[in-house]
GULUMNU-191690 format. One record per residue: residue in three letters; x, y, z of N, C-alpha, C in turn. Coordinates in steps of 0.02 Angstrom, whole numbers, plus 50000, padded with zeros to 5 digits. Layout:
BEGIN
ala	X	Y	Z	X	Y	Z	X	Y	Z
...
! end
This chain:
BEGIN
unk	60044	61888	49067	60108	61857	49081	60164	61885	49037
unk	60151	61887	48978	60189	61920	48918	60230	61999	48958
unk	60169	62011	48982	60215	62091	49019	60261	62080	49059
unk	60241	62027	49090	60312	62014	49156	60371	62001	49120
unk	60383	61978	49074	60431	61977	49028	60468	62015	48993
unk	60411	62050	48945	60444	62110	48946	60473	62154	49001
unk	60436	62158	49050	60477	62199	49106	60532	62177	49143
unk	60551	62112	49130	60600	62067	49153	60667	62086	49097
unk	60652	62083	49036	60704	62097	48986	60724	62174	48983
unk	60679	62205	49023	60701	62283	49020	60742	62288	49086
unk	60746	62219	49116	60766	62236	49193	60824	62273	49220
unk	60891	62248	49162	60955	62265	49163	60954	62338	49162
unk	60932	62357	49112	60946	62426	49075	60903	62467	49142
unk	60836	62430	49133	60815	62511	49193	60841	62519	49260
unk	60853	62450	49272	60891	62459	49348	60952	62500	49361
unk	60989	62494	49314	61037	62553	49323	61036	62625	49293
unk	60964	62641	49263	60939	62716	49281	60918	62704	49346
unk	60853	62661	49367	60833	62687	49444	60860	62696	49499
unk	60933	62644	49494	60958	62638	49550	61050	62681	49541
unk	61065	62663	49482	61123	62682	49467	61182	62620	49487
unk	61168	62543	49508	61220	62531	49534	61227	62547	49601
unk	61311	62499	49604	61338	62505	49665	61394	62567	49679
unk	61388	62604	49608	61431	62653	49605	61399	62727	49592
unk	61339	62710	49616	61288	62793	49607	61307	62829	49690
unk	61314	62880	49676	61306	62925	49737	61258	62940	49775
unk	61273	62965	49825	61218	62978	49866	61173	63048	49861
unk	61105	63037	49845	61055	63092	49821	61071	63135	49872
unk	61044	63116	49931	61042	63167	49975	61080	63130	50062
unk	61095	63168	50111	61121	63142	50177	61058	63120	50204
unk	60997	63113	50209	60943	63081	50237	60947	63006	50207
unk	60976	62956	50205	60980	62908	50168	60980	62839	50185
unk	60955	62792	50198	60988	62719	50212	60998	62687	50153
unk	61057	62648	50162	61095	62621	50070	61088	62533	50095
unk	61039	62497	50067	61035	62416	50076	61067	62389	50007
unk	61104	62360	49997	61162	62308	49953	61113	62267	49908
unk	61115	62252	49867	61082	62185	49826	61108	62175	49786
unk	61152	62108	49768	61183	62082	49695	61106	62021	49670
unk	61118	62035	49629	61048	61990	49599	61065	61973	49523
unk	61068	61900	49499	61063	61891	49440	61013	61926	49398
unk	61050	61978	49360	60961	62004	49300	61009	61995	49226
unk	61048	61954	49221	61074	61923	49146	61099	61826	49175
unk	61080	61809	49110	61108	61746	49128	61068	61706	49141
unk	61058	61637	49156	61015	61579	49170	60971	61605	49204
unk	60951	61653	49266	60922	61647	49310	60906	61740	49319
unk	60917	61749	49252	60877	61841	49241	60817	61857	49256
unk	60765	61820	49237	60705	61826	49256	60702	61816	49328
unk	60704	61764	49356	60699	61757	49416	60735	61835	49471
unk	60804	61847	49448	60836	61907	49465	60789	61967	49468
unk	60770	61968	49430	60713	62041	49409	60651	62030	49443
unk	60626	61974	49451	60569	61969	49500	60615	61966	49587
unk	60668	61962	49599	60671	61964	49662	60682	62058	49685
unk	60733	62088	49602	60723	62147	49649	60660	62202	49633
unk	60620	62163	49608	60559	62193	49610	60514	62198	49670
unk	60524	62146	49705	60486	62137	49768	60518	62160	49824
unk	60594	62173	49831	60604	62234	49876	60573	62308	49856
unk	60577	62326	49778	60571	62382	49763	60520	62420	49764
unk	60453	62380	49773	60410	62402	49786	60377	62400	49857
unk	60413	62371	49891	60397	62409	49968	60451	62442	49990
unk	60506	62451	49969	60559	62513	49988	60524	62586	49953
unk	60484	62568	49900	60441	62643	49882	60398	62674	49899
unk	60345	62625	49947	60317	62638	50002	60312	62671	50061
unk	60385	62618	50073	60419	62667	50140	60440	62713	50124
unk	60461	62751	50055	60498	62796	50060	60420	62864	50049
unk	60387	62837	50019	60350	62868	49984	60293	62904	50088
unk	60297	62855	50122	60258	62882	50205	60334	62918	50246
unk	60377	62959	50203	60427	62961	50230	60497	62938	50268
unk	60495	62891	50240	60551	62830	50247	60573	62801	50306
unk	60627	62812	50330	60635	62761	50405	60664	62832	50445
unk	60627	62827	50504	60658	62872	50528	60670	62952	50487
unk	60629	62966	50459	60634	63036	50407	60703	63006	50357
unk	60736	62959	50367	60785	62936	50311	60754	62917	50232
unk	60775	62892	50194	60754	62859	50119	60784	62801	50117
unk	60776	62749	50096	60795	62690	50094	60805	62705	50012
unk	60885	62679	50009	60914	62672	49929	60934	62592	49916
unk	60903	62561	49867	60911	62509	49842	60960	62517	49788
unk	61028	62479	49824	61071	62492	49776	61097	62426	49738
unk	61068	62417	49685	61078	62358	49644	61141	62333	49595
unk	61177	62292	49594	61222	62259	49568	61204	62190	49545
unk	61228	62168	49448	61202	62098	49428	61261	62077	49430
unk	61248	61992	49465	61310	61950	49470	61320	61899	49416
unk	61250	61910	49364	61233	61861	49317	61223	61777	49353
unk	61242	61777	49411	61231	61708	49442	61302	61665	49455
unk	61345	61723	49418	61419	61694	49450	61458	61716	49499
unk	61491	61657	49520	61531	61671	49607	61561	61686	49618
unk	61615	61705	49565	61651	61751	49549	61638	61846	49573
unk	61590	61841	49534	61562	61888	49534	61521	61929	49582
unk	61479	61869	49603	61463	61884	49667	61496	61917	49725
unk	61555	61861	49735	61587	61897	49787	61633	61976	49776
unk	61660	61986	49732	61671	62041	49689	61643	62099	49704
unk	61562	62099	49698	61517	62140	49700	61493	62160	49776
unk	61495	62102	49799	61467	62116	49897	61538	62154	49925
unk	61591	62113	49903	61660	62168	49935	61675	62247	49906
unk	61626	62268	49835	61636	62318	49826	61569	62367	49862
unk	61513	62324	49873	61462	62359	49920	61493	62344	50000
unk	61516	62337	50025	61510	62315	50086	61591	62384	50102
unk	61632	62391	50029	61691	62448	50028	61644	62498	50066
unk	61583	62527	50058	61543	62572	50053	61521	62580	50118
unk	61536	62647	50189	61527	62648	50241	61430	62664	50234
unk	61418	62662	50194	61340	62712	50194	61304	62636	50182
unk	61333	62573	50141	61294	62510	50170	61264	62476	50206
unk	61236	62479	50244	61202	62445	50327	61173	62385	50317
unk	61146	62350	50275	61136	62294	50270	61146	62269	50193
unk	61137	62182	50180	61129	62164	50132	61059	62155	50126
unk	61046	62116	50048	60957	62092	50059	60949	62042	49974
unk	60929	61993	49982	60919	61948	49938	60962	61941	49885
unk	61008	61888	49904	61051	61881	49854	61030	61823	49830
unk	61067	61790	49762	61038	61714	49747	61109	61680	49752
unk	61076	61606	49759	61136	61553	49753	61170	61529	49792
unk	61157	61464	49819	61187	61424	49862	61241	61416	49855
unk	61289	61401	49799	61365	61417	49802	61380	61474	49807
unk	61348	61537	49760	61380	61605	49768	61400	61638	49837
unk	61325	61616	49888	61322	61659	49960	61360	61600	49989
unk	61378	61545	49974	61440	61494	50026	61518	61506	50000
unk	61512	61554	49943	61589	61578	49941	61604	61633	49972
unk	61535	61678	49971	61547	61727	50042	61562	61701	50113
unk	61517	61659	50130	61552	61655	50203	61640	61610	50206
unk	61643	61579	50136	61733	61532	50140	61785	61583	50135
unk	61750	61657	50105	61795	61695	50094	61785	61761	50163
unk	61749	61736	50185	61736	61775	50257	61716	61858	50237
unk	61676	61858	50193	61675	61934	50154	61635	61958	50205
unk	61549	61918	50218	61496	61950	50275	61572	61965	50349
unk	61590	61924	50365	61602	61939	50431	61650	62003	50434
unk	61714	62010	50375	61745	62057	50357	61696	62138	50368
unk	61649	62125	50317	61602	62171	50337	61562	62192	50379
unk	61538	62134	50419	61493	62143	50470	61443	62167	50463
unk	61416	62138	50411	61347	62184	50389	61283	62102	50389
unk	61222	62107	50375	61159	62053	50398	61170	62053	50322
unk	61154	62006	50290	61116	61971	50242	61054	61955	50251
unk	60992	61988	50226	60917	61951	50226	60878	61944	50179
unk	60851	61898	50186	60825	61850	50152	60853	61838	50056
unk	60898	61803	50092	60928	61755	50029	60878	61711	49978
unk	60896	61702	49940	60855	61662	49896	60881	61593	49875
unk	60885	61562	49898	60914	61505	49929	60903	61444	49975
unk	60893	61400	50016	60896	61376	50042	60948	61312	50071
unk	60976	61324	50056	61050	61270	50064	61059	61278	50123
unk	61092	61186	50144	61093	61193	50222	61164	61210	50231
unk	61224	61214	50191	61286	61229	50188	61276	61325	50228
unk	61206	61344	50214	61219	61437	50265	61164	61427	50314
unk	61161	61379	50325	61097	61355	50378	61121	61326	50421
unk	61165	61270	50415	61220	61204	50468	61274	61216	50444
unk	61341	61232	50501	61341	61258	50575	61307	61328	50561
unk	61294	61343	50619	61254	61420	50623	61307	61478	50616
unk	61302	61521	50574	61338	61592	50550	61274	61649	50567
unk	61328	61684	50599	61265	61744	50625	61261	61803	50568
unk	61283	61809	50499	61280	61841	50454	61223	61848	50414
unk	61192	61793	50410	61108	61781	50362	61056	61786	50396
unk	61011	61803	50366	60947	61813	50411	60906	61775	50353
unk	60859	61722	50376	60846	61681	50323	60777	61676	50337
unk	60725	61693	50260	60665	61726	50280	60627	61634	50244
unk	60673	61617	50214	60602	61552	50186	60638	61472	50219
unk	60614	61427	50209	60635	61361	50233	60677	61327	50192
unk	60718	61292	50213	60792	61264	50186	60766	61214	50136
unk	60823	61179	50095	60796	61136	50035	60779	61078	50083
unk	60810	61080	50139	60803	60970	50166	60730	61008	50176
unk	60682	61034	50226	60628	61060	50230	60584	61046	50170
unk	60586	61072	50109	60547	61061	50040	60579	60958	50012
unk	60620	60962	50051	60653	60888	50008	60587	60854	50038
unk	60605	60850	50118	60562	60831	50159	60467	60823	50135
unk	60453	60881	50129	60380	60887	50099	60358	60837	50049
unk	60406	60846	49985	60388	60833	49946	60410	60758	49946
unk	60435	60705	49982	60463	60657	50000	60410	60608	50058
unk	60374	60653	50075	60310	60635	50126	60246	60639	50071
unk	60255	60682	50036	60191	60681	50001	60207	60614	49929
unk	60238	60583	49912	60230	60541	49840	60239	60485	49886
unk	60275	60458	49931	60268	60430	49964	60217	60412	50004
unk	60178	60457	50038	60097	60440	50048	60062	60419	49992
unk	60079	60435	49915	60031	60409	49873	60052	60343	49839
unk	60101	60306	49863	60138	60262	49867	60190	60254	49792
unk	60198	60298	49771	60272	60325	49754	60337	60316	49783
unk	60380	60257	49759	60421	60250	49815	60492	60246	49776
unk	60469	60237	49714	60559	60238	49653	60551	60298	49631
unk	60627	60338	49681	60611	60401	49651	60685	60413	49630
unk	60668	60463	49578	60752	60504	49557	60752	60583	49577
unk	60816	60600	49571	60844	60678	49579	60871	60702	49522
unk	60852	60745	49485	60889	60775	49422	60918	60845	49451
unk	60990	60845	49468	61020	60915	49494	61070	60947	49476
unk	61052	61020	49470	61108	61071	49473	61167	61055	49506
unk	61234	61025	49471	61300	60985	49497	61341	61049	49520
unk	61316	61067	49589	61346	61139	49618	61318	61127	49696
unk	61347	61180	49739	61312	61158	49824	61226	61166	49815
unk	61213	61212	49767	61122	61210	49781	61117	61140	49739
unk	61131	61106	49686	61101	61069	49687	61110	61002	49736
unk	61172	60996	49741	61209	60944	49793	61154	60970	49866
unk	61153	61004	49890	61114	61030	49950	61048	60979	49912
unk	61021	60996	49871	60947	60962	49871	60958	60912	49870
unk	60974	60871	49832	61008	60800	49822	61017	60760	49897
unk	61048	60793	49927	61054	60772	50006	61006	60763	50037
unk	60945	60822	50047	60871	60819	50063	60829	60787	50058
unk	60850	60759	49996	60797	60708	49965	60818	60656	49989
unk	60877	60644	49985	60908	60551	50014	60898	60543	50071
unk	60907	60601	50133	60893	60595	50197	60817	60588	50215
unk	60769	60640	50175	60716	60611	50180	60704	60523	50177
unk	60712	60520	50081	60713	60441	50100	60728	60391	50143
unk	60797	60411	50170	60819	60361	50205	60774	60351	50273
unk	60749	60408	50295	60696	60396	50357	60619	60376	50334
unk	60633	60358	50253	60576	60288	50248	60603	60230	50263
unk	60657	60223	50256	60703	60161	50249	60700	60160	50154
unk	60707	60185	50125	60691	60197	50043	60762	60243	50040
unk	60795	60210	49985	60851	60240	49941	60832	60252	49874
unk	60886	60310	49837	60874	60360	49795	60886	60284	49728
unk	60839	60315	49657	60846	60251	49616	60898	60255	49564
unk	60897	60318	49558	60944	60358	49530	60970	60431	49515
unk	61027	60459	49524	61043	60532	49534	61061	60559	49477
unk	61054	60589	49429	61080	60635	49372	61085	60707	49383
unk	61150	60744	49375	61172	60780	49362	61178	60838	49293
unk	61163	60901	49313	61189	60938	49237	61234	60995	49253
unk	61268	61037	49209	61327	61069	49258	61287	61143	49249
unk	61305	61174	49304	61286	61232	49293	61290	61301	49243
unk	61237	61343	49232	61233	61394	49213	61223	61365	49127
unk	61205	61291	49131	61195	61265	49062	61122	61243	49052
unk	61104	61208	48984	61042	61172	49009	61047	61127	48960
unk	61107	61087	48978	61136	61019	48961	61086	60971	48986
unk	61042	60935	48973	61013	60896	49014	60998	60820	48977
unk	61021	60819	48938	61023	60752	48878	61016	60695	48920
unk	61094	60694	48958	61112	60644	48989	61086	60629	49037
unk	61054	60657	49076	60991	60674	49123	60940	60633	49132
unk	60914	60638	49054	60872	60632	49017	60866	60549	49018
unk	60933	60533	48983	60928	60480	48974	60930	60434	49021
unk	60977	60444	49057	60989	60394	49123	60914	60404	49180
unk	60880	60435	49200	60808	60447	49223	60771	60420	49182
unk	60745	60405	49118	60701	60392	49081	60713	60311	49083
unk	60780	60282	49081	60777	60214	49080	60765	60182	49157
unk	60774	60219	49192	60755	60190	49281	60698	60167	49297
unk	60647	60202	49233	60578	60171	49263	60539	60200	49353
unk	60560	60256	49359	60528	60272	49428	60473	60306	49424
unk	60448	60310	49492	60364	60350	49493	60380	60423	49492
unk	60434	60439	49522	60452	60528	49532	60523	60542	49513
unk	60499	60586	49481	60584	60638	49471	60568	60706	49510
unk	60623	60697	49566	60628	60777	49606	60682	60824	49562
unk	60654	60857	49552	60713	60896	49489	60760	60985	49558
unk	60801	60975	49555	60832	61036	49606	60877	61077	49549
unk	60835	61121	49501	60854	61152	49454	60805	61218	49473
unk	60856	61272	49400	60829	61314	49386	60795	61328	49343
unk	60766	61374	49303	60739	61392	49265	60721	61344	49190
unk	60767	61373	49166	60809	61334	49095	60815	61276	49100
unk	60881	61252	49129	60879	61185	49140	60814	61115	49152
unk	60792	61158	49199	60732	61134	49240	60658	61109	49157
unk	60670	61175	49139	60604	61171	49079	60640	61095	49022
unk	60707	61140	48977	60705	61072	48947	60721	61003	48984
unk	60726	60994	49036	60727	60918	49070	60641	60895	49055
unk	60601	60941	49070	60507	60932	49079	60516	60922	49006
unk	60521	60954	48955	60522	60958	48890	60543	60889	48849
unk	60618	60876	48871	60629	60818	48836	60620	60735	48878
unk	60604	60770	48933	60593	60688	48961	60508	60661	48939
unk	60462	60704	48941	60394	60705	48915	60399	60691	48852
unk	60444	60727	48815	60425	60710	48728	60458	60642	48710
unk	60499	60588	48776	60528	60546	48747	60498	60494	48789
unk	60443	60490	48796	60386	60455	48837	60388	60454	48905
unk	60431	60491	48946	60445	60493	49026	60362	60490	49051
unk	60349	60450	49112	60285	60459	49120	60257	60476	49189
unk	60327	60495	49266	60360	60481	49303	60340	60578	49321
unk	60295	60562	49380	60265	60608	49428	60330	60668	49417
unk	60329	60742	49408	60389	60782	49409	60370	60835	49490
unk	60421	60862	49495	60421	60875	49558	60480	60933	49523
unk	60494	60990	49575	60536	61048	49557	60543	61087	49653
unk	60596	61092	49654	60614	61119	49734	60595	61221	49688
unk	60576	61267	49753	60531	61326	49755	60576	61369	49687
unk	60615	61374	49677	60667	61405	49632	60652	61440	49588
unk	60601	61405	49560	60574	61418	49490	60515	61449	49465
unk	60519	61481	49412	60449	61525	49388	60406	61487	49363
unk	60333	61448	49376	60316	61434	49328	60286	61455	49259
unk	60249	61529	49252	60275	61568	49207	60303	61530	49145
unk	60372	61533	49169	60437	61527	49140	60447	61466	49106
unk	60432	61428	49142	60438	61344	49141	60391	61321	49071
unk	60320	61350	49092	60279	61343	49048	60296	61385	48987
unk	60301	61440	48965	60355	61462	48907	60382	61416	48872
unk	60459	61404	48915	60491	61358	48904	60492	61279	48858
unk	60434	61251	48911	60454	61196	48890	60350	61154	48868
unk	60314	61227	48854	60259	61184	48836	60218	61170	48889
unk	60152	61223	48889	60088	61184	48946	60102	61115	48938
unk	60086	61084	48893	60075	61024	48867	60136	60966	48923
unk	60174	60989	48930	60238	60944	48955	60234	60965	49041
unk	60221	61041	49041	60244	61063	49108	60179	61074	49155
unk	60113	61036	49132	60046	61017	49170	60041	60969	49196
unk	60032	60984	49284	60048	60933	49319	60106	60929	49353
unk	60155	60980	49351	60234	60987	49367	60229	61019	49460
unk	60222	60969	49492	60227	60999	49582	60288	61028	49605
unk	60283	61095	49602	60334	61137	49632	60313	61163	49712
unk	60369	61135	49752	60380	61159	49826	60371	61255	49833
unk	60327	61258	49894	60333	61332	49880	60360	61347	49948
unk	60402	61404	49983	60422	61408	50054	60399	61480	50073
unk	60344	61523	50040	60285	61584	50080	60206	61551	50057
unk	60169	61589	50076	60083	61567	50051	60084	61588	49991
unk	60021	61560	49968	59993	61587	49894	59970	61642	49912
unk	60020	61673	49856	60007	61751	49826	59961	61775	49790
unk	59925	61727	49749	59877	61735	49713	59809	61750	49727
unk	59784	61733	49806	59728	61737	49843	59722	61790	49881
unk	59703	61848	49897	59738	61908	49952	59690	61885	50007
unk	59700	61812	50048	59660	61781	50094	59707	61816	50149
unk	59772	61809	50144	59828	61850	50210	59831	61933	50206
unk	59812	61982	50240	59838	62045	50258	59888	62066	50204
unk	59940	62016	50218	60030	62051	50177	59999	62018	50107
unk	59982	61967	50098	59953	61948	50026	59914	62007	49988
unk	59886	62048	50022	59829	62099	50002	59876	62156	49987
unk	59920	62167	50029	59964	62239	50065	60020	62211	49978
unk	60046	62155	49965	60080	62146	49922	60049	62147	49848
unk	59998	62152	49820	59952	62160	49760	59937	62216	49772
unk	59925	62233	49814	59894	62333	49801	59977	62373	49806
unk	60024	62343	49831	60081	62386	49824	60102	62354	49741
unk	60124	62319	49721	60146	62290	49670	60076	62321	49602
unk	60013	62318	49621	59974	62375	49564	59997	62431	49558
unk	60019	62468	49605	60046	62552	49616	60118	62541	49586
unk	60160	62508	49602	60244	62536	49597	60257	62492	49521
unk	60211	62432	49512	60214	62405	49440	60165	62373	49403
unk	60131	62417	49385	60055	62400	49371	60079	62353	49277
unk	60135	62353	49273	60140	62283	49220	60164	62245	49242
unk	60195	62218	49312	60199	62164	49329	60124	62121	49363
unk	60143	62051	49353	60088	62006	49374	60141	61981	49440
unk	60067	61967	49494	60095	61921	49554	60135	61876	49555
unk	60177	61848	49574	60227	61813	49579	60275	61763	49643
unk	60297	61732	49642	60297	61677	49712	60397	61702	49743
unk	60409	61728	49679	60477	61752	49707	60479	61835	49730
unk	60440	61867	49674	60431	61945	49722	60397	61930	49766
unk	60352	61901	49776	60319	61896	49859	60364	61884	49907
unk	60398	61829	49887	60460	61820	49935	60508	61880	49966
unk	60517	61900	49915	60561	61945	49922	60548	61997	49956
unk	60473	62022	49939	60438	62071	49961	60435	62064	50058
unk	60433	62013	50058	60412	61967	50145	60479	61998	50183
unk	60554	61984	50141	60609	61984	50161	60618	62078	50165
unk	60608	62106	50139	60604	62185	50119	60560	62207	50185
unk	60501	62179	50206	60464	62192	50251	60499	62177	50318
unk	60544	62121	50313	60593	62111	50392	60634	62183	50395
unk	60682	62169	50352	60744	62208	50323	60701	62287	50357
unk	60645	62326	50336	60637	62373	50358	60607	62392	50438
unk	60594	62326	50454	60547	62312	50529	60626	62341	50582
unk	60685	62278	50545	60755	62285	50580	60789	62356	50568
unk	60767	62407	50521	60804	62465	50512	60752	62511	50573
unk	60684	62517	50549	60652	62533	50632	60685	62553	50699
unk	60721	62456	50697	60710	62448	50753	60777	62464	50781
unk	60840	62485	50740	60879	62511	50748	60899	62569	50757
unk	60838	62624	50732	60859	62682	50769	60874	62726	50718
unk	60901	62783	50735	60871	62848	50673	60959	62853	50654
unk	60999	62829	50683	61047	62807	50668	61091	62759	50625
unk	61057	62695	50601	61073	62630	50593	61147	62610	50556
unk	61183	62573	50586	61243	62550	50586	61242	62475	50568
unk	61287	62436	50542	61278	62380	50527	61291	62342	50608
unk	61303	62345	50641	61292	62307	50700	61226	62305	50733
unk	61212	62364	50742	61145	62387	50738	61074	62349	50696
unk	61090	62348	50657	61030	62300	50616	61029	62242	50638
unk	61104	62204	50630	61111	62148	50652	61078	62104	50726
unk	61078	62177	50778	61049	62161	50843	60949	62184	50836
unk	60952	62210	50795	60893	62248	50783	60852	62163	50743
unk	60866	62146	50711	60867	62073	50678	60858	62022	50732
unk	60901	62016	50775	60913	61972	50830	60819	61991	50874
unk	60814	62040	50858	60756	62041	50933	60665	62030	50896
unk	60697	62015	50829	60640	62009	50781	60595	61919	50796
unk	60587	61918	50873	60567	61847	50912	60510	61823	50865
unk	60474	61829	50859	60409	61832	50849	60363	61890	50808
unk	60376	61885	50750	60352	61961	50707	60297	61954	50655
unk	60239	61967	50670	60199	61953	50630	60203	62019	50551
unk	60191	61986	50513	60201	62012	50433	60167	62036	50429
unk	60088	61986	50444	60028	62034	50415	59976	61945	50411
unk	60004	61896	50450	59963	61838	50435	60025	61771	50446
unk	60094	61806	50448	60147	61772	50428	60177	61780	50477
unk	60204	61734	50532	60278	61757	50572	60306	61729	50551
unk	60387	61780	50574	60439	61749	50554	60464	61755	50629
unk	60540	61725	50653	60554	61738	50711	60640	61727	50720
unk	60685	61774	50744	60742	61757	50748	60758	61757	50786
unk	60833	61756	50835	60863	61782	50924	60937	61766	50887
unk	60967	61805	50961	61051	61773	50935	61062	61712	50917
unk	61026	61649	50913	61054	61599	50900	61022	61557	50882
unk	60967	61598	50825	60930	61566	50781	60923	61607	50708
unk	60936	61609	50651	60919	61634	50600	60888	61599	50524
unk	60869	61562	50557	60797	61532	50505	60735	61545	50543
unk	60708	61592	50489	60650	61652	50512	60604	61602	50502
unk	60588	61559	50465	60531	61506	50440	60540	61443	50418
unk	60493	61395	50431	60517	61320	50388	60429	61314	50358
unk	60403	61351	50318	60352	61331	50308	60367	61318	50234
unk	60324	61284	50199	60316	61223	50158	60267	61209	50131
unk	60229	61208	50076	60176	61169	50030	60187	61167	49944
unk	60156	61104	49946	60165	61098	49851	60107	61120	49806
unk	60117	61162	49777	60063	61190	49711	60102	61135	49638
unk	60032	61143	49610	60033	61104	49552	60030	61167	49507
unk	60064	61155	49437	60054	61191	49362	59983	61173	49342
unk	59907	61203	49335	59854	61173	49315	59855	61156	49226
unk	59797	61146	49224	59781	61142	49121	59796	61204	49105
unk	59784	61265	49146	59763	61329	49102	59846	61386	49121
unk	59905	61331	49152	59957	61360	49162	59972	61385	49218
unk	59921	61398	49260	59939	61433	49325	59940	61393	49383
unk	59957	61431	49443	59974	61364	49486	59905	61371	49530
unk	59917	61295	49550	59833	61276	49592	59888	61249	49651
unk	59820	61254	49723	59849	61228	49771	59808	61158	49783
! end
């Protein structure tokens, strides 16, 4: 685990030898250029570095059986550190770029909803796939800009709102990221409830890109409930496990897919973070029981034989596997309209064990859903 870390802290620096940025030139005219802003500094660095790891090692693949169409697929990387600012900044200076044809995993439910308020995708006209995200704010009303490879937060609210509730868990709280991803979860969870006829017992808030969680802390710990659904990240997420446990919290924890546990456990102590049910929205990666599960550990041994398996490069990896199905299927040509329709005809597409499925007037590729537990020995069990 220690290595994934280290290779996570090296993430910044090597990414812009391998890739050069959004401001590297083009090697050669055989080329396809896919966009990625990805937090790899800041609250949510680690996580950043495991997402563009899992494109990167099946764009090396493809490039490595001769790429798309005799083309090369260039992963051209930009860090937004996780701000929205920034974000949008960065997609309008990739999207400046006629040699761009698509986007591909960006993070952040507010960041990618200031793209579409600021109309940057449509300006561009280029696909976004598979976001890292789930907010229903790029899900409801339908925008034909995203191509969305995992299931929305009401989806995981949902799950995990059926499952403590079957075990008759019924006083529950929300500890959330005070931004649209966390507000998005927050919502999920109440609507779930409310189709128990069960209301929320109490909601706490922490502000973003912090891991302020005191107050959190406190106001949850005196409620007395069976569950805390926590719709955090990383940081935040660990010391909430950290100090609500060390101040006798005793109150089932729960975490929407977001998060490393890895990380968590680092963070905030096996000891605190055993037993912590995190929502997951692909299969366990850990088992190579699926085809692409197998196809994703034997590529990820070859392209980074110090990284360990992971629930967000898999993800990502899943989304990298559309993203190149849609350049295919576009032609030895590919244009950003082109992908976009190339995307559209992706009905029914098996991964490798996995469909996903889109048309013009659907772009949530999946709503699948299950909760893994943190075990004694740190890793996750299903």
């Amino acid at each position: 685990m220690d290595k994934v870390k280290t290779w996570s802290r090296r993430a910044a620096a090597a990414l812009a030898v391998l890739w050069g940025g959004v401001t590297a030139p083009s090697l050669h005219a055989a080329e396809i250029v896919v966009g990625q802003v990805a937090p790899l500094t800041g609250v949510l660095a680690s996580t950043g570095a495991q997402m563009v790891l899992g494109g990167k090692i099946y764009f090396d693949w493809v490039n490595a059986q001769g790429g798309v169409h005799g083309a090369s697929i260039r992963q051209a990387v930009a860090d937004d550190a996780y701000k929205v600012a920034d974000t949008v900044k960065l997609t309008r200076e990739l999207l400046a770029k006629p040699e761009v044809v698509a986007l591909y995993g960006f993070a952040g439910t507010a960041n990618i909803t200031q793209l579409l308020s600021d109309g940057v995708l449509e300006q561009g006209g280029a696909a976004l796939v598979a976001p890292y995200t789930g907010g229903e704010s790029l899900r409801n009303p339908f925008n034909p800009w995203i191509f969305h490879v995992r299931a929305g937060y009401a989806d995981e609210a949902e799950h995990m709102v059926q499952q403590l509730t079957t075990l008759g868990m019924n006083r529950v709280a929300v500890m959330y990221q005070d931004d649209g991803f966390g507000k998005a979860g927050l919502a999920g969870v109440e609507a779930a409830l409310a189709k128990r006829n069960l209301k929320l017992v109490v909601s706490a808030g922490y502000e973003r890109n912090t891991d302020k969680v005191d107050e959190a802390v406190k106001a949850i710990k005196a409620a007395d409930v069976h569950a805390v659904i926590m719709i955090a990240v990383n940081k935040p997420a660990a010391a909430f496990i950290q100090r609500y446990r060390e101040q006798g919290g005793g109150a089932q924890l729960y975490n929407i897919s977001v998060v490393d546990p890895t990380e968590l456990v680092k963070l905030a102590g096996l000891k605190n973070a055993h037993g912590l049910g995190i929502s997951q929205v692909v299969p366990y990666p850990y088992r190579p029981q699926l085809p692409v599960v197998r196809e994703y550990q034997s590529l990820l041994k070859k392209y980074a034989p110090e990284a360990e398996v992971n629930y967000t490069s898999f993800e990502q990896f899943l989304g990298a596997k559309v993203l190149v199905e849609a350049l295919r299927r576009a032609g030895p040509a590919p244009t950003r309209a082109k992908v976009v329709k190339a995307l559209e005809s992706l009905q029914s597409y098996d991964l490798g064990g996995i469909t996903l499925g889109y048309s013009p007037t659907n772009r949530i590729g999946s709503r699948y859903v299950e909760v893994t537990v943190i075990g004694s020995n740190g890793r996750l069990m299903k």
